[in-house]
N, C-alpha and C positions, 0 to 999 in steps of 0.2 A: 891645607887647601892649596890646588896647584896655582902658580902666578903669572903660568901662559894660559893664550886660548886655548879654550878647548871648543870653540865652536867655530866658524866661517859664512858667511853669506856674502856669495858673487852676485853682481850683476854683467849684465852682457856687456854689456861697454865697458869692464874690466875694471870698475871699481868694488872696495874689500873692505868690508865693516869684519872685523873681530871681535868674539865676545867669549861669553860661559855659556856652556853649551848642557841642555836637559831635555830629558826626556830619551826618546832611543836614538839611537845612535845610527849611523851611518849618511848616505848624503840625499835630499831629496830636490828634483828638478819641477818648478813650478811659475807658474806667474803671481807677482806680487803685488798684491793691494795692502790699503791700511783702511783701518775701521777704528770708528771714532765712538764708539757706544763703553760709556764709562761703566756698566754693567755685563754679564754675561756671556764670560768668553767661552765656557763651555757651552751653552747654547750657540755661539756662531763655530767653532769648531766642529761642533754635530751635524750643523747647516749642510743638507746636499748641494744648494746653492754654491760653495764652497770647491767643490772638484776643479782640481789643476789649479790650485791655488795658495799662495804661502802669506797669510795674514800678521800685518805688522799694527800691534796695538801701540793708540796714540796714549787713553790713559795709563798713567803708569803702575798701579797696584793692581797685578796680574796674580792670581793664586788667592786671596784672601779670605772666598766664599769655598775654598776646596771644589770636590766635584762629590757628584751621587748622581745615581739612576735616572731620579726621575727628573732630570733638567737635560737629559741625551734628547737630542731631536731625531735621531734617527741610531741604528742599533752600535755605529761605531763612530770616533770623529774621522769626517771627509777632510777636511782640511790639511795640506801636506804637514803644515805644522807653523810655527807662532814666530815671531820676532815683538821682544818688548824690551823696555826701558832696563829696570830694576830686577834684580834678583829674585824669582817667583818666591812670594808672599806665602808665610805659612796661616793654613786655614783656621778660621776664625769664626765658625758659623756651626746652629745645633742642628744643619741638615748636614756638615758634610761627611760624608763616606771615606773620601780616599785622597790623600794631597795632588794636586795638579800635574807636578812632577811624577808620581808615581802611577798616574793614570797614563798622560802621554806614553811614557816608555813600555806600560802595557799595551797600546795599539799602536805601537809602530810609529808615533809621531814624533818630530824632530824640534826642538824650541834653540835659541839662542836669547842671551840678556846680554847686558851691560851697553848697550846698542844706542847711538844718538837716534830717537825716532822722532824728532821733529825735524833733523837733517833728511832719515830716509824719506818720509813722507814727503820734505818737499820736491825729493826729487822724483817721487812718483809725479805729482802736482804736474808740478814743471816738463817732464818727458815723458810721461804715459806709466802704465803700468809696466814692470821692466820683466823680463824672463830672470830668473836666479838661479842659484844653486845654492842651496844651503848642508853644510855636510856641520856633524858634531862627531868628534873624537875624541876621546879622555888625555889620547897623550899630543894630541895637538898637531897631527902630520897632515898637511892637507896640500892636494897636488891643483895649486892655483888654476895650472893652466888650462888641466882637464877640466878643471868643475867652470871656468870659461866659457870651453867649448862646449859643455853640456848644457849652460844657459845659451847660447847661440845656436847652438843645433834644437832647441824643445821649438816645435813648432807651434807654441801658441794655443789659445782659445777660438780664434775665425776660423769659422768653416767645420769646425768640432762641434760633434755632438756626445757630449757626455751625458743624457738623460739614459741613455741606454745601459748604462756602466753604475747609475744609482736605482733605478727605478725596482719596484718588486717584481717578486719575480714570478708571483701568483696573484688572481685575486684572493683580496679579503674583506671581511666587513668589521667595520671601525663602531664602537658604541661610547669610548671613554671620553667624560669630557673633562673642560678644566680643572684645572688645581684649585681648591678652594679650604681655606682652614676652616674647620678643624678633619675633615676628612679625608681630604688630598684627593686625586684622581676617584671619581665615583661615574657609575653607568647610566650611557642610559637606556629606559624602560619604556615598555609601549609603544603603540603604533608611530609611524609617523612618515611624511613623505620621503620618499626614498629618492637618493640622491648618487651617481655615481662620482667618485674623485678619479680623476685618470690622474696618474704619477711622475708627473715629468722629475721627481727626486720632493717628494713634500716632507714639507715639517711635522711634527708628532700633533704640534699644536694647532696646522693649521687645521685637522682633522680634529681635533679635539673642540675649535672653535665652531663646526659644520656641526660636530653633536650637540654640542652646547644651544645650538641657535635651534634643535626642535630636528635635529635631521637624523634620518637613516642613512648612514654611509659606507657604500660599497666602493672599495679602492681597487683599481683595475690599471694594469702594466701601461708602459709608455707608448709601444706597440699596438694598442688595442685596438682595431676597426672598430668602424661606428656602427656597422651591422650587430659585433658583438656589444658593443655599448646601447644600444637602442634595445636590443634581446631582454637588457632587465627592465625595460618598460620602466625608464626613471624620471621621476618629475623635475628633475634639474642636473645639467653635469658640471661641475668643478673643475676647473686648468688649473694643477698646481706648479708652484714654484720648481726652478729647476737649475742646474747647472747649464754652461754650454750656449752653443753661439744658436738663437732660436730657427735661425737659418736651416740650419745643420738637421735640429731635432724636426723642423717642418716638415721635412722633406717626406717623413709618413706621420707628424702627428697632424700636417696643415688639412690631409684628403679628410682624417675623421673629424674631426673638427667642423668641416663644411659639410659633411654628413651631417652631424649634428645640428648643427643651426637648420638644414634643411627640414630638419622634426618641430622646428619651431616652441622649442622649449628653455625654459631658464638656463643661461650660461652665465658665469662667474669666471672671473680668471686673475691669478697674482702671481704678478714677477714673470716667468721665461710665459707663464700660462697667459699671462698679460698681450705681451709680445707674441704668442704663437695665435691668438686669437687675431690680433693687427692684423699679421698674415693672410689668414684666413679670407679675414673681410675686405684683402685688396692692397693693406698698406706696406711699409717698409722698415727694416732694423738694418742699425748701424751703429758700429763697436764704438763704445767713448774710450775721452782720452784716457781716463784713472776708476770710470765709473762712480757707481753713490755706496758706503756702508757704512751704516752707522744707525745710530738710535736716535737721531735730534735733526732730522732733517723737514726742512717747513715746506708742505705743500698746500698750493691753495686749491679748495672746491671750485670751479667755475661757475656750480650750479648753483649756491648756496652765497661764495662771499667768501667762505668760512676757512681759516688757515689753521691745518693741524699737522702738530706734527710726529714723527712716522719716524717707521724703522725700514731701515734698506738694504739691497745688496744684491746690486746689479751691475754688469758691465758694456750691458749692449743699450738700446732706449728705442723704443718707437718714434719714428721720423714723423714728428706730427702735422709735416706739411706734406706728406705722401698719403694720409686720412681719404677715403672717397666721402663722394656724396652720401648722406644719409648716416655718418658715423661722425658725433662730435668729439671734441676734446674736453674733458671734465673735469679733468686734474693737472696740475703742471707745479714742475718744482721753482721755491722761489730762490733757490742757489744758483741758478742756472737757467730756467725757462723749456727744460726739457720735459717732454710727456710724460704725465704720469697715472693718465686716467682715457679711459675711453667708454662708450656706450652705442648699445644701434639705435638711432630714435626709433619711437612708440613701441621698441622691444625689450622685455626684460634681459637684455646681453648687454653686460658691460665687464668692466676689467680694472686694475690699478696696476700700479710697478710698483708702490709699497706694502711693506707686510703688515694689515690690519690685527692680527695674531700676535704683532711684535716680537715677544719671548727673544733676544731683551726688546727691550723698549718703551717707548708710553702706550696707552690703546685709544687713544683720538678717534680710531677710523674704527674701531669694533661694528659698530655699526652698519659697515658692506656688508657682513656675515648678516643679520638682523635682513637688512634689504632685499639679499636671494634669498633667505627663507621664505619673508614676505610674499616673492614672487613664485616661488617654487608652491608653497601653500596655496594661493590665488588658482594657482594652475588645475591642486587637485580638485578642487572646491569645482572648476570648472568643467570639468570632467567625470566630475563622480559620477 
C-alpha cells in the first residue's frame, strides 16, 4: 500500500487537505458542500440536485451498504464526486451489487479519504461553501497551483442554470412506484388522474412517490411551454427538484409555470420546483451561505403545529419576506428560520424546499404527495 497521497482537494483560498484517493482518477472542479444524512450516499450521489457539486460526508462509514441498481436516483451519479472521513467501507449488505469504489471509478467519479471532515465542514459553516478542486493520482503528482487557479477561476452556481444539462431529453410516462418487500418496485395499473412532472433534474423516487399516491405520470423536459404542457389535458402539474440557481432555470421555466397556474389547476412543487413556483408568484431567491443537506433537518408546519423532520439539499431559499399578498408561508426551517413551504390561499398550489420522497431520509412529510393527489382527484371529480 502506497504511504503518500494519492488524492488532493484545493480550496480557493489555497488551503490543501491530502488524503487516499478512489474511484476515477483525474481532477474534478466543483463547489463544496457537506451532508449530514448518516444513510445513503448512493442515493445523494445519483441526486440531479447534485450538479456542480463536490459532496463532503460528515458520517464516517461510507461504502458499507455497497451500491446496486435500484437505489440510482437517476441513470448516472451527478455528483463530481465524495470527500469522507475513513477508508470506503467494504459492503455488507444482501442488496449489494458492486463495492462503492468500483462503481465510482465506473462513472467517472473522483472520491478522497483519510480527510478531517469535521475540520472541512466547518469551514464550509464558517465561509460559505468554497469552489475546489479535487484531483486523484495513484502516484501522487499534483500541480498545487494550477488546481488553485481552477478552484478561482470555476464560476460558481449564481446565475447557473444547470436544469438544462440534467433534465430528459424526451417525454415519457412513469408507472413504477415504491420499493416495498417482498416485491420491490411493482406497477402501476388502471386508470387514473393524469398528472404532468416537468423535470427540472427529478428523483426516481419522487416520480415513484406521484405513482404511488394514485397518479398517472407524464414526465416532460425542462424546456417545456405550457401550451405543450396544457396539450395533455392534465389534472395536476408537478415542479421537480433540480440543480442550479432557480433564477437561471426561471428564466424559461417561470413563463410556463404562470401559464400554468393561469389553467387553474393542482400545482405541487419541491426543491428548485419550490423555488421556481416563488417566482412565478411574484417572490424572490437568494444563494445561502453553505445551504441545507442532509436527512435530519426539523421543519415546522405553520399550519398544523407540527414539526417534522426532512431530508434536504438545497443552496439557494425563497426570501420569505419578498412573499405577495395572497401567498402564505407554511413551512419554515427550525435551524435557521428560512422558508420552507409556501401555498396560494383557497388554491390547491403550494410547494416545500424539503424532499417529502426522502430516499435517504425519514418520510414525516409523505403526506404532500397524499394532499396533491387529494387535490388533483377533487379536480377530476369536478370536471368529469
Amino acid at each position: 500500500m502506497s504511504d503518500h497521497p494519492t488524492a488532493c482537494l484545493v480550496l480557493a483560498d489555497g488551503t490543501i487537505f491530502y488524503g487516499k484517493g478512489f474511484g476515477a482518477t483525474g481532477m474534478r472542479v466543483a463547489e463544496l458542500c457537506f451532508n449530514t444524512a448518516m444513510t445513503g450516499y448512493q442515493e445523494i450521489m445519483t441526486d440531479p440536485s447534485y450538479a456542480g457539486q463536490i459532496v463532503t460526508f460528515t458520517f464516517p462509514h461510507i461504502g458499507n451498504t455497497g451500491t446496486n441498481t435500484d437505489d440510482d436516483e437517476t441513470a448516472d451519479p451527478v455528483a463530481e464526486g465524495m470527500v469522507v472521513k475513513w477508508d470506503v467501507t467494504e459492503p455488507s449488505n444482501w442488496r449489494a451489487q458492486a463495492h462503492l469504489v468500483d462503481w465510482l471509478a465506473s462513472t467517472g467519479r473522483v472520491g478522497i479519504g483519510g480527510i478531517d471532515t469535521r475540520r472541512l465542514t466547518r469551514e464550509i459553516r464558517q465561509q460559505g461553501a468554497p469552489h475546489v478542486a479535487l484531483a486523484h493520482d495513484p502516484d501522487g503528482n499534483f500541480d498545487i497551483e494550477a488546481m488553485v487557479k481552477a478552484a478561482r477561476d470555476f464560476s460558481g452556481l449564481e446565475g447557473v442554470d444547470l436544469a438544462k444539462d440534467v433534465t430528459c431529453a424526451q417525454s415519457y410516462r412513469w408507472d413504477e412506484m415504491r420499493w416495498a418487500w417482498p416485491d420491490g418496485y411493482t406497477k402501476r395499473e388502471g386508470p387514473a388522474p393524469r398528472v404532468v412532472a416537468l423535470d427540472y433534474g427529478a428523483k426516481r423516487n419522487i416520480l415513484r412517490c406521484l405513482a404511488s399516491a394514485g397518479m398517472d405520470v407524464t414526465v416532460m423536459p425542462a424546456t417545456t411551454t405550457a401550451e405543450e404542457v396544457l396539450a395533455q389535458s392534465p389534472d395536476g402539474v408537478f415542479l421537480s427538484n433540480g440543480p442550479g440557481d432557480p433564477a437561471a432555470t426561471g428564466v424559461y421555466a417561470v413563463p410556463t409555470i404562470k401559464g400554468v397556474l393561469a389553467a387553474d389547476i393542482p400545482v405541487f412543487g419541491i426543491c428548485l420546483g419550490h423555488q421556481m413556483l416563488a417566482l412565478a408568484l411574484g417572490a424572490k431567491t437568494v444563494k445561502m451561505n453553505h445551504g441545507h443537506h442532509g436527512a435530519n433537518h426539523p421543519v415546522k408546519d405553520n399550519t398544523t403545529g407540527k414539526v417534522e423532520i426532512t431530508s434536504m439539499n438545497h443552496g439557494f431559499t425563497v426570501d420569505s419576506q419578498s412573499l405577495p399578498a395572497g401567498v402564505s408561508e407554511t413551512h419554515v426551517s427550525l435551524f435557521d428560520g428560512s422558508n420552507c413551504g409556501i401555498a396560494v390561499e383557497g388554491k390547491p398550489i403550494f410547494s416545500v424546499q424539503h424532499h417529502p420522497e426522502a430516499s435517504p431520509g425519514p418520510q414525516d412529510s409523505f403526506y404532500l404527495f397524499e394532499r396533491f393527489a387529494d387535490a388533483v382527484k377533487s379536480r377530476t371529480k369536478t370536471t368529469a
